[in-house]
C-alpha positions as CSV (number, residue, x, y, z in Angstrom):
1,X,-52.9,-150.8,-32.7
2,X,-55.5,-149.3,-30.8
3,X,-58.8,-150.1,-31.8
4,X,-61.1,-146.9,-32.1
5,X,-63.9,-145.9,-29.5
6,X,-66.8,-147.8,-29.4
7,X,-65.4,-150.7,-32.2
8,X,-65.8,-154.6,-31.2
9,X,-63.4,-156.8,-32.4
10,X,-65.2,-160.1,-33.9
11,X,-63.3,-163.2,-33.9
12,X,-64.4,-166.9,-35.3
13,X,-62.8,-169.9,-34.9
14,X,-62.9,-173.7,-33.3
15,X,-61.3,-176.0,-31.1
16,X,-60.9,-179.5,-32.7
17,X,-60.9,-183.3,-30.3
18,X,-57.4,-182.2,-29.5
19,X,-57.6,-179.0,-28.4
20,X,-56.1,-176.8,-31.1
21,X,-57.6,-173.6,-32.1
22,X,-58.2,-173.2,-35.6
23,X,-59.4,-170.1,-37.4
24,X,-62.9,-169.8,-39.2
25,X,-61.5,-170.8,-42.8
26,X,-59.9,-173.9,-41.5
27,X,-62.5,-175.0,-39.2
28,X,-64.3,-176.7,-41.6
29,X,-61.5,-178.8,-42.9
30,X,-60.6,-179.7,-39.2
31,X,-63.9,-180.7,-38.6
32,X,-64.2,-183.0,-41.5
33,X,-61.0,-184.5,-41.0
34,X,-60.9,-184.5,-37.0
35,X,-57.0,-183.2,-37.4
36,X,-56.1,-180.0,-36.6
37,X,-55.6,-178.0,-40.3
38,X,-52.7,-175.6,-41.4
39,X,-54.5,-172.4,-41.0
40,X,-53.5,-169.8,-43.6
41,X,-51.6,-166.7,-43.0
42,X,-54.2,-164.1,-41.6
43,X,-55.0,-160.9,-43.6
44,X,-52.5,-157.6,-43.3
45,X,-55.4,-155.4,-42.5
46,X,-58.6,-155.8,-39.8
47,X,-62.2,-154.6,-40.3
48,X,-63.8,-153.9,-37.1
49,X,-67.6,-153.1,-36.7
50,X,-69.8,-150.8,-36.4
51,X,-71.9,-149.9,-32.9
52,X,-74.9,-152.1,-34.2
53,X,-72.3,-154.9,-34.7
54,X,-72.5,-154.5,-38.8
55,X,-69.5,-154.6,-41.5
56,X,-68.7,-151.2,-42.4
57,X,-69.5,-151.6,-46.3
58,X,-72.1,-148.5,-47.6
59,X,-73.5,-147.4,-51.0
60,X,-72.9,-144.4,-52.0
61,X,-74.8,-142.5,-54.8
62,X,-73.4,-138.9,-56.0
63,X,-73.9,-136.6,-58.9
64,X,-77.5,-136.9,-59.2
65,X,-77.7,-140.9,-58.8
66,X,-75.0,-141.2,-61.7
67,X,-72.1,-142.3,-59.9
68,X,-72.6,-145.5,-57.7
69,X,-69.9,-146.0,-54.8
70,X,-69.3,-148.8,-52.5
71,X,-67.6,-147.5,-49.3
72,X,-65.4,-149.7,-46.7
73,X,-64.4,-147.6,-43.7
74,X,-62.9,-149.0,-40.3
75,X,-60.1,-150.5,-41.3
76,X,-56.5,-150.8,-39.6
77,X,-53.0,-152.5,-41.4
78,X,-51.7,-152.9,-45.1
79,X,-54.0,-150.7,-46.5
80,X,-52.7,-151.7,-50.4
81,X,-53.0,-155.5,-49.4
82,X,-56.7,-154.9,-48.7
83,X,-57.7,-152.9,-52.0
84,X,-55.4,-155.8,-53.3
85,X,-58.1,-158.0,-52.1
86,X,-61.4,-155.7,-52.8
87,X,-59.9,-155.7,-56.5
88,X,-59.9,-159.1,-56.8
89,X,-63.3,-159.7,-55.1
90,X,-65.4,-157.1,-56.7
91,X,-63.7,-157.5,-60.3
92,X,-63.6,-153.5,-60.1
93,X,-59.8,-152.1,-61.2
94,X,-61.1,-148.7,-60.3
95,X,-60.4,-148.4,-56.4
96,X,-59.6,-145.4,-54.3
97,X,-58.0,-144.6,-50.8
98,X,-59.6,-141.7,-49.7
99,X,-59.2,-140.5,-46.0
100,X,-60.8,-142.8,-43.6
101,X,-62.5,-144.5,-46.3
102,X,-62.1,-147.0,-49.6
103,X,-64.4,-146.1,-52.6
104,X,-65.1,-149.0,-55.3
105,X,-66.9,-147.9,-58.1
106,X,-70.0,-149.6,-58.8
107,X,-72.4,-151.3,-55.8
108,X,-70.0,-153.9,-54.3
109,X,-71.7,-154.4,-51.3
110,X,-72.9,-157.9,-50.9
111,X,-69.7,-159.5,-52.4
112,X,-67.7,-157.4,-50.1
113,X,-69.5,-158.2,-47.2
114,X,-69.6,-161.9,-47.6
115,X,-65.7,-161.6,-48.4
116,X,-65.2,-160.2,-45.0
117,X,-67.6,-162.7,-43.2
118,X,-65.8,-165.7,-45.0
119,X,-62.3,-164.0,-43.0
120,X,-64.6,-163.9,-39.8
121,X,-64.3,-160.2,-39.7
């Protein structure tokens, strides 16, 4: 897909002794063990970031301060597969797909945003 105007894409990874490229959750274990690790299947959806090269992860406060969002726009794939993953992250059942956005109810945004560093998003 195309990626939308003004979004850079941020990829992690290494290059172990041999020359294999492994991604950012399996460099560590090719670094320790100098072999060249199974990577993992990467994730059915992509966060990209925004023009001052931050995640896309807001708070959100509405009826008078009483309801507390987490937002997650800038996202492109399986959209179920990643509120799969934000469900399981945030320990929050209660997520919704608006358009162009995901709400999580409650403030989420420092476990989401070191769950999408850890995928080198």
């Amino acid at each position: 897909g195309r990626r939308p105007a003004g979004v850079r894409a941020c990829t992690v990874a290494a290059v172990t002794a041999e020359g294999a490229t492994v991604p950012a959750e399996g460099a560590a274990v090719a670094a320790a063990s100098g072999v060249a690790a199974v990577a993992s299947a990467p994730p059915a959806f992509k966060v990209y970031r925004s023009n001052y090269n931050e995640l896309p992860v807001y708070h959100d406060y509405k009826n008078g301060r009483t309801r507390r969002l987490t937002l997650v726009r800038k996202y492109v794939g399986d959209t179920q597969a990643l509120v799969r993953e934000l469900v399981r992250v945030c320990e929050q059942p209660q997520v919704y797909v608006r358009t162009g956005r995901i709400e999580i109810k409650g403030l989420h945004k420092d476990k989401v945003v070191a769950y999408f560093e850890s995928l080198g998003f």
